[in-house]
VOGU-3710 file (C-alpha; in Angstrom, 3 decimals, decimal comma):
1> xxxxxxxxxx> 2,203/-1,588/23,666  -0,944/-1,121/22,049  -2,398/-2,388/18,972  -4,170/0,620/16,795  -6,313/0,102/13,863  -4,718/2,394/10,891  -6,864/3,058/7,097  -4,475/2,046/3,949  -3,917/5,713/2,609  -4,528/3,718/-0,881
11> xxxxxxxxxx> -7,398/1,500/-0,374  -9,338/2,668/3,193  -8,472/-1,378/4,442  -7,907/-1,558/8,360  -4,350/-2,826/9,473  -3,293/-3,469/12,820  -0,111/-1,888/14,473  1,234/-1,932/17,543  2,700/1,235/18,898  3,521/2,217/22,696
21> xxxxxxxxxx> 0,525/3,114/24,791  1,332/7,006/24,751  2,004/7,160/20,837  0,258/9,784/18,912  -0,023/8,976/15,658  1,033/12,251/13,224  1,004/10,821/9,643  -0,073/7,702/7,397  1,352/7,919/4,109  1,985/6,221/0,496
31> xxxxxxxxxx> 5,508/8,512/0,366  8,689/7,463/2,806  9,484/10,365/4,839  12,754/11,851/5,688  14,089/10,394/9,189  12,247/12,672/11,699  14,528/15,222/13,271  12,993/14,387/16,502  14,244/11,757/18,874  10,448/11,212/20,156
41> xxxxxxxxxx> 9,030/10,762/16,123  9,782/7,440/15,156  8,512/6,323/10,979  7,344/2,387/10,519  6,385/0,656/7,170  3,333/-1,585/7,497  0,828/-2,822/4,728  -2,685/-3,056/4,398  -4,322/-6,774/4,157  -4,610/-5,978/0,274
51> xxxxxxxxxx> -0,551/-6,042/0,019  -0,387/-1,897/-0,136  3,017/-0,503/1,417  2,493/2,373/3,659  4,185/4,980/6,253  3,142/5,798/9,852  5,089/8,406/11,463  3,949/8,776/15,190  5,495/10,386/18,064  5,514/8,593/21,641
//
């Protein structure tokens, strides 16, 4: 697993994620997205070091 560095689609901040080595990140987002129709596309909540709740929808 490796830890990326992600900007809060609110505020720019840098959080840290960790996501498998071969992940490709497709989306950071404010909005929840459907659940992927893909069994490769996986969506995480993470927030920002200011408190700001965000989506990262990545495929691996």
């Amino acid at each position: 697993m490796g830890i990326e560095t992600l900007a809060c689609p609110e505020c720019s901040a840098g959080a840290k994620m960790g996501l498998p080595q071969s992940a490709t990140v497709k989306s950071v987002t404010t909005e929840r997205r459907e659940k992927p129709d893909a069994e490769r596309v996986k969506v995480r909540a993470t927030a920002c070091p200011n408190d700001h709740r965000f989506f990262v929808t990545f495929e691996f």
